[in-house]
Backbone as ProteinMPNN parsed JSONL, in Angstrom:
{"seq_chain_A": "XXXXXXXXXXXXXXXXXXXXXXXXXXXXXXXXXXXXXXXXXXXXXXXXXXXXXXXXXXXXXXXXXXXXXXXXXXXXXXXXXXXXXXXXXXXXXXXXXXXXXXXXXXXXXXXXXXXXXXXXXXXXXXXXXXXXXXXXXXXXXXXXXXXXXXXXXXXXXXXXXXXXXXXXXXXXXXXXXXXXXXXXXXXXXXXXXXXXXXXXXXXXXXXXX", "coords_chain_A": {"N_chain_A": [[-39.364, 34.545, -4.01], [-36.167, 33.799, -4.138], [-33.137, 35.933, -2.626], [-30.931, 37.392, -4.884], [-28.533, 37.446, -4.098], [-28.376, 34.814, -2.835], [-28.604, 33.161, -4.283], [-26.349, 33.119, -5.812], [-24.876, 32.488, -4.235], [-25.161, 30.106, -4.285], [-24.783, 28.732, -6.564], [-21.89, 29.289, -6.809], [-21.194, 27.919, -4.414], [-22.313, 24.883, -5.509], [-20.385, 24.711, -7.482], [-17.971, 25.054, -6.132], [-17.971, 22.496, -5.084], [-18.472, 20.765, -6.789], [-15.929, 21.323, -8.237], [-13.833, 20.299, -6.587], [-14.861, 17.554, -5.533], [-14.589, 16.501, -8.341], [-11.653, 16.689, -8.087], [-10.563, 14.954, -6.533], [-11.911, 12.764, -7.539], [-10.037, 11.939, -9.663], [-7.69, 12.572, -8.322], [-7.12, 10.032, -7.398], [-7.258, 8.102, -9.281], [-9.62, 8.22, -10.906], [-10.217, 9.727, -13.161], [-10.439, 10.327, -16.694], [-8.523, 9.258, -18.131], [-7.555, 7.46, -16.598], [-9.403, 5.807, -15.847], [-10.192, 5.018, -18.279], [-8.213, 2.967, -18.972], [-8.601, 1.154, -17.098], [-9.528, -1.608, -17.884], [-7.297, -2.785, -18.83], [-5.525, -3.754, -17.202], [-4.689, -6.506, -14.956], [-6.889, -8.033, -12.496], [-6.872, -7.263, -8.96], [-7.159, -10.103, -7.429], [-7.185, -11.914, -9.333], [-4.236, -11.568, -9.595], [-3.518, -11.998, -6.814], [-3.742, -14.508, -6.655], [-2.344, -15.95, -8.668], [0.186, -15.193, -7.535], [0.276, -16.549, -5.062], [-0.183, -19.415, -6.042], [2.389, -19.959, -7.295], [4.347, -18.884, -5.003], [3.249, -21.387, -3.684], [4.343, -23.807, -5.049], [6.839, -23.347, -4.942], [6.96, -23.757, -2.111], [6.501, -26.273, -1.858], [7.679, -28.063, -3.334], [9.945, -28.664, -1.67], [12.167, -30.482, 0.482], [13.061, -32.226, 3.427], [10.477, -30.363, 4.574], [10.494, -26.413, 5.036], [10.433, -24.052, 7.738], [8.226, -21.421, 7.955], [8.135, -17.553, 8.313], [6.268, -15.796, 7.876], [4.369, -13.968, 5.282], [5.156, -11.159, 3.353], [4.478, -7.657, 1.258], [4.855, -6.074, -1.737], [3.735, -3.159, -3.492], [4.994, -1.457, -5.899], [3.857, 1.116, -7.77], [2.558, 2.314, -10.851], [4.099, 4.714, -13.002], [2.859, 7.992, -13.274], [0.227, 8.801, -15.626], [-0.174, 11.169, -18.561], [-1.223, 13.171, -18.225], [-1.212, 13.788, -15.647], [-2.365, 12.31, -14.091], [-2.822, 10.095, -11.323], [-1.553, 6.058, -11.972], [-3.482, 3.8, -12.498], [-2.294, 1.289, -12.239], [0.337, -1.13, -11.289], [3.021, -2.91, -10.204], [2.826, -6.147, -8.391], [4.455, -8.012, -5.818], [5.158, -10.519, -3.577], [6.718, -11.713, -0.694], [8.078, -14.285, 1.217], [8.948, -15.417, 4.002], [11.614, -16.947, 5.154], [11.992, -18.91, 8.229], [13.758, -21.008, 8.92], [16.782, -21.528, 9.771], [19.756, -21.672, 7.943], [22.245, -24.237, 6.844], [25.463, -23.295, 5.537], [26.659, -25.471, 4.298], [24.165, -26.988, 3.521], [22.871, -24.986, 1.85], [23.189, -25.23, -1.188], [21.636, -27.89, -2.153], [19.359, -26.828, -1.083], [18.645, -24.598, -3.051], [18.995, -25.704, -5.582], [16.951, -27.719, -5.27], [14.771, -25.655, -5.114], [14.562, -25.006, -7.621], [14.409, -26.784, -9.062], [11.328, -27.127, -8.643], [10.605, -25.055, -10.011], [10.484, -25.419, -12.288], [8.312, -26.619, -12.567], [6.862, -24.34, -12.722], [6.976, -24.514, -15.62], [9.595, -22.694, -15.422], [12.55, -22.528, -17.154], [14.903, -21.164, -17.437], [17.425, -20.306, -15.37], [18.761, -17.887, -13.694], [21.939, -17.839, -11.67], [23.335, -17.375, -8.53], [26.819, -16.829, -8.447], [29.078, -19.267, -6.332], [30.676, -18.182, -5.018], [29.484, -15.746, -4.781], [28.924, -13.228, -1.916], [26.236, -12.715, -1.212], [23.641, -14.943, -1.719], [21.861, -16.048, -4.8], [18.779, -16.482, -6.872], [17.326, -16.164, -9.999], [14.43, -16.324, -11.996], [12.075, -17.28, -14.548], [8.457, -17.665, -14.043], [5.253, -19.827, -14.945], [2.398, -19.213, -13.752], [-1.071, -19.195, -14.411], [-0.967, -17.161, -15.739], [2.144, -14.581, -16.558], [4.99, -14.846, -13.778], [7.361, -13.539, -11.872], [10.312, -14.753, -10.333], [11.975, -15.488, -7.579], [14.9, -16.038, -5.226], [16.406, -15.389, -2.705], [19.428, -15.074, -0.711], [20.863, -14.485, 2.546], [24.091, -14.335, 4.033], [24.712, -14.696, 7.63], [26.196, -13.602, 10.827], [27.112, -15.898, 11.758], [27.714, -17.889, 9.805], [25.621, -19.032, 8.965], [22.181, -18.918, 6.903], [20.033, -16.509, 6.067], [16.679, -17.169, 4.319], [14.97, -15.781, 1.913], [11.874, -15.924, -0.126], [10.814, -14.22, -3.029], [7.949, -13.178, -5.331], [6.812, -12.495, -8.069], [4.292, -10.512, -10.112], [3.281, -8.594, -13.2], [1.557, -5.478, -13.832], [-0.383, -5.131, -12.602], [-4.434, -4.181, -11.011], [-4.149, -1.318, -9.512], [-3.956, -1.701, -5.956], [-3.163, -0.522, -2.677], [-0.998, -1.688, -0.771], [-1.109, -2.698, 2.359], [-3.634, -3.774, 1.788], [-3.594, -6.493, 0.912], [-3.64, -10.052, 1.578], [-1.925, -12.108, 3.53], [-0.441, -15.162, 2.429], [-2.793, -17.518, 2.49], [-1.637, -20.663, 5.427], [-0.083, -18.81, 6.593], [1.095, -15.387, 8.851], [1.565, -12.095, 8.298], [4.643, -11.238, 8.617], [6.774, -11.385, 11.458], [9.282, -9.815, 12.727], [11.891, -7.703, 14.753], [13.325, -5.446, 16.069], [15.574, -4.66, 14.729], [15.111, -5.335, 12.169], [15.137, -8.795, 11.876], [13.757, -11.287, 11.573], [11.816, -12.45, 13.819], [12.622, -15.053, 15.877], [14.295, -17.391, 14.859], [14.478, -21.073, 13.727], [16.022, -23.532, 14.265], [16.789, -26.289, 12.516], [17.017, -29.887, 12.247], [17.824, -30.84, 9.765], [18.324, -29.099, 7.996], [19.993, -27.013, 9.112], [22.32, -27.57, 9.853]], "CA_chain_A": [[-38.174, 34.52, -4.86], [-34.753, 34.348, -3.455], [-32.464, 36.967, -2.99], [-29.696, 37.158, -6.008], [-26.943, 36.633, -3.564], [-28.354, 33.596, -2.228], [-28.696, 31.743, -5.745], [-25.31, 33.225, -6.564], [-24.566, 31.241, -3.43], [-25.484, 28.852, -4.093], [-24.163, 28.251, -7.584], [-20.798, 28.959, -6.535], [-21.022, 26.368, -3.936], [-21.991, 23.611, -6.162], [-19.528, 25.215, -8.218], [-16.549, 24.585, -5.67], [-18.145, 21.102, -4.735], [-18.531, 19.883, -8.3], [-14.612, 21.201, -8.65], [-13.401, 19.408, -4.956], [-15.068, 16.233, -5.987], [-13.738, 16.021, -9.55], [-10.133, 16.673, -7.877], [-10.653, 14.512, -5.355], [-11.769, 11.378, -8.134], [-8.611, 12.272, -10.312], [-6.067, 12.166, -7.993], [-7.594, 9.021, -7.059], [-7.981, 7.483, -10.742], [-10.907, 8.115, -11.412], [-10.239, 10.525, -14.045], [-10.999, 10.057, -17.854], [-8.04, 8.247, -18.849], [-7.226, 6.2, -15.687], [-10.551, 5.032, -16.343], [-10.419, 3.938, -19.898], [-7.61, 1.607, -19.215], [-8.749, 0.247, -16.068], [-9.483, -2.881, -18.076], [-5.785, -3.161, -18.884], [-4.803, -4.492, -16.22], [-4.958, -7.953, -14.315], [-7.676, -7.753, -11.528], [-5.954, -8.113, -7.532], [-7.659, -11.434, -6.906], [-6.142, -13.172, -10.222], [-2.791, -11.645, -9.547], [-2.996, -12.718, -5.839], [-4.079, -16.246, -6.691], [-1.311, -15.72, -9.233], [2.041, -15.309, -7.046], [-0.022, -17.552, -4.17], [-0.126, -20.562, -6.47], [4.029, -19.505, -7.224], [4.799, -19.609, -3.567], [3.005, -22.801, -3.162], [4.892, -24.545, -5.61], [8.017, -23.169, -4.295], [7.262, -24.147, -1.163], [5.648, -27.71, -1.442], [9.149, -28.692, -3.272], [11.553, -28.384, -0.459], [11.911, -31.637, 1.506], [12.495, -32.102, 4.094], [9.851, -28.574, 4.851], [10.775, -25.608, 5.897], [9.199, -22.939, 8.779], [8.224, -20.023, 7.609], [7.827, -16.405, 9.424], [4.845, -15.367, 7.087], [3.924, -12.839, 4.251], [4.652, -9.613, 2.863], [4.112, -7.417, 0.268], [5.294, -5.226, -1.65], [3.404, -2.766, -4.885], [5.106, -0.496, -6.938], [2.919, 1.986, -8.991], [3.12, 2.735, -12.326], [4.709, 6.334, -13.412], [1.576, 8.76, -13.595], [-0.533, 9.298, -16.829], [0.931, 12.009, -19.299], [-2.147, 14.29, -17.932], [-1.159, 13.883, -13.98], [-3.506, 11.447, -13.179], [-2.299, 8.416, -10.298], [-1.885, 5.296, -12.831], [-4.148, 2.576, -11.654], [-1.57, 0.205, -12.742], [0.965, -1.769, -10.669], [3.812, -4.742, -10.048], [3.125, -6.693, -7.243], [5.487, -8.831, -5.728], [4.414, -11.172, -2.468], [7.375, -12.353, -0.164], [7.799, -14.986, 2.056], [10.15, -15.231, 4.893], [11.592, -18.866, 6.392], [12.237, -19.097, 9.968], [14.616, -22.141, 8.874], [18.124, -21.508, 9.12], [19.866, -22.634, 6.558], [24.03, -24.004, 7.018], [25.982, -22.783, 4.284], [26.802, -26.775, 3.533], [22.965, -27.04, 2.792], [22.301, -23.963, 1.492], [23.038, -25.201, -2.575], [20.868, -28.575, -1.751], [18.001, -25.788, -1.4], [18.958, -23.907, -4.205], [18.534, -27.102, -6.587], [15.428, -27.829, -4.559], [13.574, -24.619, -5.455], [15.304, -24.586, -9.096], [13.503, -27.778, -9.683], [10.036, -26.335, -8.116], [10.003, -23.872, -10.22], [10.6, -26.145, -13.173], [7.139, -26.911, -12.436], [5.912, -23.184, -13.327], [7.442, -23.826, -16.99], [10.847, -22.007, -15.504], [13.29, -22.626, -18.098], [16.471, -20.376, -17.119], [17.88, -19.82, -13.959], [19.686, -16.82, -13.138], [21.872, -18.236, -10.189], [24.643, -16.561, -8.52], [28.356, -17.816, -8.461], [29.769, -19.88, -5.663], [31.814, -17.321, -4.207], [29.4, -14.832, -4.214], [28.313, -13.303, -0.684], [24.476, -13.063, -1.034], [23.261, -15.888, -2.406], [20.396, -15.957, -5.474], [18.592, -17.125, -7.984], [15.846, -15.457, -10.467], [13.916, -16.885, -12.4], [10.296, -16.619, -14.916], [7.072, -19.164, -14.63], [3.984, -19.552, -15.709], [1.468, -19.829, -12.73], [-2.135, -18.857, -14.834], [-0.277, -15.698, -16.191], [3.569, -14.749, -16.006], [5.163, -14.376, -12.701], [9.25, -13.268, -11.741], [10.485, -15.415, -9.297], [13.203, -14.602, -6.691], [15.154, -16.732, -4.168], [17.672, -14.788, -2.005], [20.039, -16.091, 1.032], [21.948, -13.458, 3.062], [24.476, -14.89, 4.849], [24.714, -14.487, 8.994], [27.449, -14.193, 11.263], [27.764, -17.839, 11.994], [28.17, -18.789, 8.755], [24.395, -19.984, 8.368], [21.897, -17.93, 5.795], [18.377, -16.39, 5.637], [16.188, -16.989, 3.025], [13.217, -15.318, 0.845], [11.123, -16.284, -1.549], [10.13, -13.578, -3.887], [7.704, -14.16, -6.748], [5.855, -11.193, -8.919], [3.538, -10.471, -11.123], [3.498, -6.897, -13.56], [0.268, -4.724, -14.234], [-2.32, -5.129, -11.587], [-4.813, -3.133, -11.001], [-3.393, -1.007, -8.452], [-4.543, -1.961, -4.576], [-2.323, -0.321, -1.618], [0.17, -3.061, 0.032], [-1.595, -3.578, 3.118], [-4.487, -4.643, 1.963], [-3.659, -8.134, 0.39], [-3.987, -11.064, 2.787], [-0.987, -13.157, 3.073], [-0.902, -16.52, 1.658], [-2.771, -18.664, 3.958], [-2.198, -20.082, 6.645], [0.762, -17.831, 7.136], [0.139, -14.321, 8.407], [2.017, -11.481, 7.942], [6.152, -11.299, 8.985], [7.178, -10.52, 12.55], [9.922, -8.75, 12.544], [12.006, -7.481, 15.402], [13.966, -3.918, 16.108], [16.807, -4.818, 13.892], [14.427, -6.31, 10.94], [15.228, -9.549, 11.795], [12.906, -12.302, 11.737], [11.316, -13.171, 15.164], [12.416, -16.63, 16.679], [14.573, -18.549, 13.871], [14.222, -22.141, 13.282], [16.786, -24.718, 13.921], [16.423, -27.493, 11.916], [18.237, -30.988, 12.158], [18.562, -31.286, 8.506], [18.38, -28.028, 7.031], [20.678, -25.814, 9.416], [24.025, -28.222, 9.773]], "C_chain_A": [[-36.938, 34.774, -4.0], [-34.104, 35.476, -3.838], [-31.19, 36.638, -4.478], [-28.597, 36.519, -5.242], [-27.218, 35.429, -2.668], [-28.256, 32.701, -2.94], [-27.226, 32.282, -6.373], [-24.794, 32.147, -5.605], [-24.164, 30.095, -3.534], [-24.807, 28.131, -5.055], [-22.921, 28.397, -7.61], [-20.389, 28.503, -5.203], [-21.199, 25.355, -4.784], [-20.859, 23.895, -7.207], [-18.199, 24.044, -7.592], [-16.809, 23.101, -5.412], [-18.346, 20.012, -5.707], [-16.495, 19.6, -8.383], [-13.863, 20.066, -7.805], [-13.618, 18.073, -5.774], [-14.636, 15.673, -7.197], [-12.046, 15.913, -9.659], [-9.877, 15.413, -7.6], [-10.548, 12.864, -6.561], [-10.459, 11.319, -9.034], [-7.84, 12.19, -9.801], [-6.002, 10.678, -7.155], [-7.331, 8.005, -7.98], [-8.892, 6.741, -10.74], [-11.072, 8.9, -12.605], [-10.316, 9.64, -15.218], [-9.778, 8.804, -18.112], [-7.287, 6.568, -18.081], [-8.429, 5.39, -16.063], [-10.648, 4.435, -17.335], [-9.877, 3.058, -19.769], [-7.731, 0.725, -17.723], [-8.693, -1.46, -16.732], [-8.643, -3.441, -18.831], [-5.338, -3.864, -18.292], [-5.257, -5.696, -15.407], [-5.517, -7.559, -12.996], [-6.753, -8.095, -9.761], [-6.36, -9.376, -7.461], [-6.982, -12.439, -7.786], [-5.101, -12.858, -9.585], [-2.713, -11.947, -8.185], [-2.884, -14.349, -5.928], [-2.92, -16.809, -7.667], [0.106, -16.193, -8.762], [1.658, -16.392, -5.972], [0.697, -18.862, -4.923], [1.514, -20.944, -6.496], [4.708, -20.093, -6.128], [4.154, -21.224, -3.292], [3.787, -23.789, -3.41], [6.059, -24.696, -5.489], [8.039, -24.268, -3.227], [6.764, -25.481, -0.524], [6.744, -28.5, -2.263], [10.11, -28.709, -2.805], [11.269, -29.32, 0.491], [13.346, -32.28, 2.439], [11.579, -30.03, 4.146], [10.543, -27.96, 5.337], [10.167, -25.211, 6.819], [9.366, -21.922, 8.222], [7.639, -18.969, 8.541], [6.483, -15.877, 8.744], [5.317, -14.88, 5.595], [4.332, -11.539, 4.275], [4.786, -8.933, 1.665], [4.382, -6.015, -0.744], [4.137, -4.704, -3.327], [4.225, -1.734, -4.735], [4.267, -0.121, -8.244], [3.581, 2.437, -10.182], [3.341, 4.164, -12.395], [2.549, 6.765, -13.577], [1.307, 9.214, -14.894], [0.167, 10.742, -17.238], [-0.005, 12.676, -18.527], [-2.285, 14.738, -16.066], [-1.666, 13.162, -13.129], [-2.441, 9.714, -12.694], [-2.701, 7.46, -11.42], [-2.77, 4.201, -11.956], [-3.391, 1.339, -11.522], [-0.622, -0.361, -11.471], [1.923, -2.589, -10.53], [3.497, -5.345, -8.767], [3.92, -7.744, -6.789], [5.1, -9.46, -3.978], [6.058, -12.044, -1.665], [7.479, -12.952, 0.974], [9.196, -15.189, 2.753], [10.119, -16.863, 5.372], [12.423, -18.613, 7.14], [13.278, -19.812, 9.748], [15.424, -21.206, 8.878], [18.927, -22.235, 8.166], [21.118, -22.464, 6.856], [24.489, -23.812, 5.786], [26.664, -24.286, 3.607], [25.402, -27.064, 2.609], [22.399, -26.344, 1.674], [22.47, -24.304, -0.851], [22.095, -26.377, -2.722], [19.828, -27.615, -1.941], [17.627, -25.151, -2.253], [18.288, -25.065, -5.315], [17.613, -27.492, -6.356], [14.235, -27.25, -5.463], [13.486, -24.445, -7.117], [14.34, -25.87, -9.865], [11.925, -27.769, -9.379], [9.648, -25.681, -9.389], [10.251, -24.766, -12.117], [8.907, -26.521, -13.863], [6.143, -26.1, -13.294], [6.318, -23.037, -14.428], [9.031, -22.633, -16.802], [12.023, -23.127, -16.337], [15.005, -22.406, -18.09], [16.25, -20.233, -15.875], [19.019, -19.484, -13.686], [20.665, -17.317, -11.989], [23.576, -17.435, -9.814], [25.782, -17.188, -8.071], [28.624, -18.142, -6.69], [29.966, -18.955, -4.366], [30.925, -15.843, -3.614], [28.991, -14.476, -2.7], [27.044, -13.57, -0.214], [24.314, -14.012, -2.179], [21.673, -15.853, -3.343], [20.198, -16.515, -6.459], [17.012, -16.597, -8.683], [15.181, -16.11, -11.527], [12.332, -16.64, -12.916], [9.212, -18.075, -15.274], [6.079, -18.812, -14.826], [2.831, -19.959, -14.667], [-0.448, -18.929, -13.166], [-1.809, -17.408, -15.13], [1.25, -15.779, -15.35], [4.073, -14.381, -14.15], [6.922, -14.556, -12.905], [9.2, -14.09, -10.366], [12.144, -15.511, -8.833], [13.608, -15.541, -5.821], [16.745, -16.091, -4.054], [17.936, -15.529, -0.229], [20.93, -15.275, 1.683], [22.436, -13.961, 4.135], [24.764, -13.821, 6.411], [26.154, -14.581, 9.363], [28.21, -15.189, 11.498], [27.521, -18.693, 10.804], [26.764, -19.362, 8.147], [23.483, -18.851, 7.454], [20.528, -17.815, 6.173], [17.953, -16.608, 4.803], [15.37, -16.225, 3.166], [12.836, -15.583, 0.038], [10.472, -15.016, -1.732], [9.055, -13.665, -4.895], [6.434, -12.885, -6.676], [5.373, -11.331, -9.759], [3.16, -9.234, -11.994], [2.31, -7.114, -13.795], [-0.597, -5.182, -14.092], [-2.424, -3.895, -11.451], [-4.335, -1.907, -9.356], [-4.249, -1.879, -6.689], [-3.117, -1.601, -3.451], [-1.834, -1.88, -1.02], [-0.457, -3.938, 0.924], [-3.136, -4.467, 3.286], [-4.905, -5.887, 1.157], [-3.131, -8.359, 1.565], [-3.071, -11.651, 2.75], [-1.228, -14.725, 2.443], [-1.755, -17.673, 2.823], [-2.471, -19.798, 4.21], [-1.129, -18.873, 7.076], [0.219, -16.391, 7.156], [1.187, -13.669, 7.999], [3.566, -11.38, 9.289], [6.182, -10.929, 10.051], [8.37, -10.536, 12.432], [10.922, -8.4, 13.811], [12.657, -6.202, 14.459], [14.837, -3.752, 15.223], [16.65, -5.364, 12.088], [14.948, -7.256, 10.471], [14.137, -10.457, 12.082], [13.502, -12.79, 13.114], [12.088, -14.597, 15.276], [12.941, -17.43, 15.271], [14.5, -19.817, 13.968], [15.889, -22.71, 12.994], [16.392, -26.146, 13.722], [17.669, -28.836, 12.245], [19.171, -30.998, 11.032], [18.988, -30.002, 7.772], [19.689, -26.417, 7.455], [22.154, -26.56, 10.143], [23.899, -29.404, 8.918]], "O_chain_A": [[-36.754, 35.772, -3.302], [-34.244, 36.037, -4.925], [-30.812, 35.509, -4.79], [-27.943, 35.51, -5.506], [-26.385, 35.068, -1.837], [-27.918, 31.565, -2.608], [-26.951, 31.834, -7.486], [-24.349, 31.077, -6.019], [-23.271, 29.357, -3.12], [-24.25, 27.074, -4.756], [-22.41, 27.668, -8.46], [-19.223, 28.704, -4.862], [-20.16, 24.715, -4.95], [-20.511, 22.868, -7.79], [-17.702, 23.006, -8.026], [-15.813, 22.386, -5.525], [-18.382, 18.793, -5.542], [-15.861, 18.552, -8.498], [-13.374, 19.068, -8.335], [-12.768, 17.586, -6.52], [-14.31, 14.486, -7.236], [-11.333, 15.445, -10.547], [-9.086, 14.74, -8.263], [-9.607, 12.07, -6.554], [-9.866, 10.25, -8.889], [-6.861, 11.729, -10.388], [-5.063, 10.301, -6.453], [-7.149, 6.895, -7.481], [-9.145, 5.539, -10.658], [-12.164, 8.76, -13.157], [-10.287, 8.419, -15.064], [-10.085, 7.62, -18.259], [-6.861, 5.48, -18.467], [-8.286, 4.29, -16.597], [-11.169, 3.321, -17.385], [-10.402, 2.025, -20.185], [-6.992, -0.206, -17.405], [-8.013, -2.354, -16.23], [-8.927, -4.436, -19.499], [-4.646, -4.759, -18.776], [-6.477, -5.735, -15.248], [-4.83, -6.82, -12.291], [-6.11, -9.127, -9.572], [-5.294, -9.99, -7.406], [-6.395, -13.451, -7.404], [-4.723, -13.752, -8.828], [-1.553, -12.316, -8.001], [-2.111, -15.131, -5.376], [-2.547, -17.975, -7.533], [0.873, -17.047, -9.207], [2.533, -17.241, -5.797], [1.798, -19.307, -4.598], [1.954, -21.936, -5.915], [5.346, -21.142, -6.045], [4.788, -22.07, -2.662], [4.094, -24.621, -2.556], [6.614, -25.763, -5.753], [8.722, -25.292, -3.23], [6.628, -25.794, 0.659], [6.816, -29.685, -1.938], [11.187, -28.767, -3.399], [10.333, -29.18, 1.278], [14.41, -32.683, 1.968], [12.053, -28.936, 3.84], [11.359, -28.453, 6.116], [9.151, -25.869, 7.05], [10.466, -21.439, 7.953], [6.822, -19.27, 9.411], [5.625, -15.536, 9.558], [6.289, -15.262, 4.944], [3.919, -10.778, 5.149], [5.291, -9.645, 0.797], [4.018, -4.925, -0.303], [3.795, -5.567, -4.135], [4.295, -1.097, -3.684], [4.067, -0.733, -9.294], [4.733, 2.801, -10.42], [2.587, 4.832, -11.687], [1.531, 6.122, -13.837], [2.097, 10.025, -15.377], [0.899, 11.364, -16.468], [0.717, 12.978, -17.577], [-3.007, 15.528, -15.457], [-1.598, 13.17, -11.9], [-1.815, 8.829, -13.278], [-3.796, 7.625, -11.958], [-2.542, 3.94, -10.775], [-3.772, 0.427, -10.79], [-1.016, 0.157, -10.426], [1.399, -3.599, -11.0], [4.161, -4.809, -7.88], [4.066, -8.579, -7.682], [4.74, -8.581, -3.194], [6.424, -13.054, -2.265], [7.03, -12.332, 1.938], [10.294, -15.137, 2.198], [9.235, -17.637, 5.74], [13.523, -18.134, 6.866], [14.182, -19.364, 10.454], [15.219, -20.154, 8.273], [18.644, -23.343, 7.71], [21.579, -21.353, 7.119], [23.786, -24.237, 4.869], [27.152, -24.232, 2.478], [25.404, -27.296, 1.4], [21.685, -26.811, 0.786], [21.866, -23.586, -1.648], [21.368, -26.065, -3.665], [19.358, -27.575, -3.078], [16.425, -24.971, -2.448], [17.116, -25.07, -5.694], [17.015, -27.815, -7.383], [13.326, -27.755, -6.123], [12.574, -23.891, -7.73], [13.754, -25.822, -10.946], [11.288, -28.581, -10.05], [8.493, -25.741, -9.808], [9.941, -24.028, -13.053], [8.482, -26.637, -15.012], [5.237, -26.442, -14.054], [6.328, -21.882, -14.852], [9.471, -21.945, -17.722], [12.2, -24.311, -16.051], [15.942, -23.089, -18.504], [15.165, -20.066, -15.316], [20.026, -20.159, -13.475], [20.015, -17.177, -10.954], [24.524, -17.11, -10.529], [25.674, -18.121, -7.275], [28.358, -17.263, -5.87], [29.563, -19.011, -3.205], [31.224, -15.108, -2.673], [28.664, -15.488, -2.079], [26.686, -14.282, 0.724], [24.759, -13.875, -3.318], [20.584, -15.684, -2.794], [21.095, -17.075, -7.089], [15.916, -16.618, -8.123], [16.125, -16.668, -12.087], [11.477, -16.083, -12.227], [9.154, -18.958, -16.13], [5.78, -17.622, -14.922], [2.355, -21.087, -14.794], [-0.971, -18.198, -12.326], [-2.531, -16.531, -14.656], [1.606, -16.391, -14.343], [3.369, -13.652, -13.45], [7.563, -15.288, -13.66], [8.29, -14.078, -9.536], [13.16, -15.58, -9.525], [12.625, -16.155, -5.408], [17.744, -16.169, -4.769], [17.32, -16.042, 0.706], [22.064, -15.429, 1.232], [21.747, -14.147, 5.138], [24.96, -12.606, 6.393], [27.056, -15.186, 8.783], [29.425, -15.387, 11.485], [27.21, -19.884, 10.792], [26.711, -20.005, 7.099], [24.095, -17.801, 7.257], [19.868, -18.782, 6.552], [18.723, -16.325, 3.885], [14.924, -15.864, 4.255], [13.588, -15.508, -0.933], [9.682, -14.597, -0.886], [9.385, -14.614, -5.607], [5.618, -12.513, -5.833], [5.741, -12.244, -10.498], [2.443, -8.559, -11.256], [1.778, -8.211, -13.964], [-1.475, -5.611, -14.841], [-1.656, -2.938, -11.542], [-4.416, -2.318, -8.198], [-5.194, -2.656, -6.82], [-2.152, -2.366, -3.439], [-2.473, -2.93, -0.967], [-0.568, -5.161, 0.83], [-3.615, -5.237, 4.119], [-6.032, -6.251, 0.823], [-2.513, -7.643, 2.353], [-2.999, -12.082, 1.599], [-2.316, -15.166, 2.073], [-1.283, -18.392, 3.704], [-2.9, -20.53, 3.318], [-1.485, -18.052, 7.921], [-0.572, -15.919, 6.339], [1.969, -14.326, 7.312], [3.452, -11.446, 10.513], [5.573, -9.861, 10.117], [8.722, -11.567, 11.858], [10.719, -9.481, 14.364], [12.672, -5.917, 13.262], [14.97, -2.599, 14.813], [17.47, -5.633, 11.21], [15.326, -7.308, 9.3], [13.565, -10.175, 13.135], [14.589, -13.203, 13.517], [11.885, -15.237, 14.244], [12.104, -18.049, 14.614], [14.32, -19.765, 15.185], [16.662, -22.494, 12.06], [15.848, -26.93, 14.5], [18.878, -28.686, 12.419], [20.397, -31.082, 10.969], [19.959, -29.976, 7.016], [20.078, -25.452, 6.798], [22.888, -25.933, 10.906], [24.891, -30.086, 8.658]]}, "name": "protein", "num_of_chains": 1, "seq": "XXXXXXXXXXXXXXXXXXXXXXXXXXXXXXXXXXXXXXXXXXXXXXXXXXXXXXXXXXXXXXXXXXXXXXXXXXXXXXXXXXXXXXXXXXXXXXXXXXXXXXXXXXXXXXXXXXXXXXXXXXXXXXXXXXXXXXXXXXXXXXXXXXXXXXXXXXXXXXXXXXXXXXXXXXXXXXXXXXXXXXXXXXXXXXXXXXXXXXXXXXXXXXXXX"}
């Protein structure tokens, strides 16, 4: 027969290792009510195949093509459960960078481009921003096998020519950290330099005078 204080031991070890591990799945969500509504939310694989299809359609109506620098990605989590628990929930939003420069003669040509792209996904309205303004945009909602927000921003450069991005989101996935969706393929993921400028821009004949 064991001693008493070895089975007290013992039971307040599995004690603390029952508690640990039930922290541990809770601040995780795994807890009771993250769990119930797990099947709330739109699985990662639809909602990547989701904003993919988005960008495609974007970017298979722009002619002459662009170059693009890649992928990246952004989630925002949902506010935490009334009871403390990490929501499983999500927005994800997938952006794509183009290498093209773009001259500020072209740059509404592209605009009308993508505006008619997205025409494609059932977009309807388009948000677009005035003339005059400095950053150039346009927002916009389609229908690519569930809703998606769709984004096209142009920040103009010193020499007068513009960056783009394509944006394009999708609300309440199931959560999945940032870095581990795949970019769209074949593109990989954005390089970048010191100044978070896109690597090695892209002069075009048609698209950047």
């Amino acid at each position: 027969m064991k001693p008493r204080w070895k089975v007290l031991g013992a039971v307040v070890l599995s004690f603390v290792v029952a508690v640990v591990g039930g922290w541990a799945l809770f601040s995780n969500g795994y807890g009771p009510l993250a769990l119930a509504g797990r099947s709330d939310w739109v699985r990662t694989g639809q909602a990547k195949d989701r904003v993919d299809r988005a960008l495609r359609v974007t970017m298979d109506g722009i002619t002459p093509a662009l170059s693009y620098a890649g992928a990246d990605f952004e989630v925002l989590r949902k506010p935490d459960l009334w009871d403390g628990e990490p929501s499983m929930g999500s927005d994800l939003t997938e952006i794509v960078v183009v290498r093209t420069v773009v001259s500020r003669a072209k740059l509404p040509a592209l605009m009308d481009q993508v505006a008619q792209a997205w025409k494609g996904l059932g977009n309807r309205v388009v948000e677009r921003s005035k003339p005059a303004d400095e950053i150039q945009g346009m927002d916009g909602m389609g229908n690519a096998d569930g809703e998606t927000y769709l984004t096209f921003l142009a920040k103009p450069q010193q020499d007068s020519t513009y960056r783009v991005k394509f944006l394009v989101g999708t609300a309440g996935v199931l959560y999945q950290p940032a870095h581990e969706y795949k970019p769209l393929p074949p593109l990989g993921r954005a390089p970048y330099d010191a100044d978070g400028y896109v690597i090695d821009p892209v002069d075009d004949p048609y698209w950047s005078h």
